[in-house]
N, C-alpha and C positions, 0 to 999 in steps of 0.2 A: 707613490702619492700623486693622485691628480689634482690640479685645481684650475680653478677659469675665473677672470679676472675681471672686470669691467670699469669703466671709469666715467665723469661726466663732469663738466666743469659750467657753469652758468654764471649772467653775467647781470647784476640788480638794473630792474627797469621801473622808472619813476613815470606815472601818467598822472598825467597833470588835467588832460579833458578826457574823461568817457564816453564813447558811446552811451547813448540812453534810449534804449530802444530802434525803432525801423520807423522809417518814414516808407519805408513799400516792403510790405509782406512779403508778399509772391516773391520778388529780386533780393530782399533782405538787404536792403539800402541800408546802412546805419544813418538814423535821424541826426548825429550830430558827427564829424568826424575824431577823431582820435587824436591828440598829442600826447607822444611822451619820449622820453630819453633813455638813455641806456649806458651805465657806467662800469665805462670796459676799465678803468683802473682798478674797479674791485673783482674780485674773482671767486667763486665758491665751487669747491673741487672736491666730488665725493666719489670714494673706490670703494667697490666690494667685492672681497674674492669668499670664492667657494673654494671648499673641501672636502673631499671624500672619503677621507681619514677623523673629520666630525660626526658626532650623532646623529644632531640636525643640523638645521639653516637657519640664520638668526637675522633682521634687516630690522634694524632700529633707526629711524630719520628725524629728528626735530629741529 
């Protein structure tokens, strides 16, 4: 039986200002700068293994 495994863990980020468009095309300045935070006490951690002893491959995410 073979299988391969992978994993990925991300971590929710709240922006508070957007960019909103370019102030310079050509350099792709963003017109406004950016804030936001990042909340490393939550955590979202998703695995998916494969098998080759299954029919198919199934990847359901919501």
């Amino acid at each position: 039986m073979n299988t391969a495994s992978a994993a990925a863990s991300g971590h929710p980020n709240i922006a508070f200002i957007k960019r909103w468009g370019n102030r310079d095309q050509a350099l792709r300045l963003p017109r406004n700068p950016s804030l936001s935070m990042n909340l490393a006490g939550l955590e979202t951690r998703t695995t998916v293994t494969f098998d080759e002893a299954l029919a198919e491959d199934m990847f359901q995410f919501s």
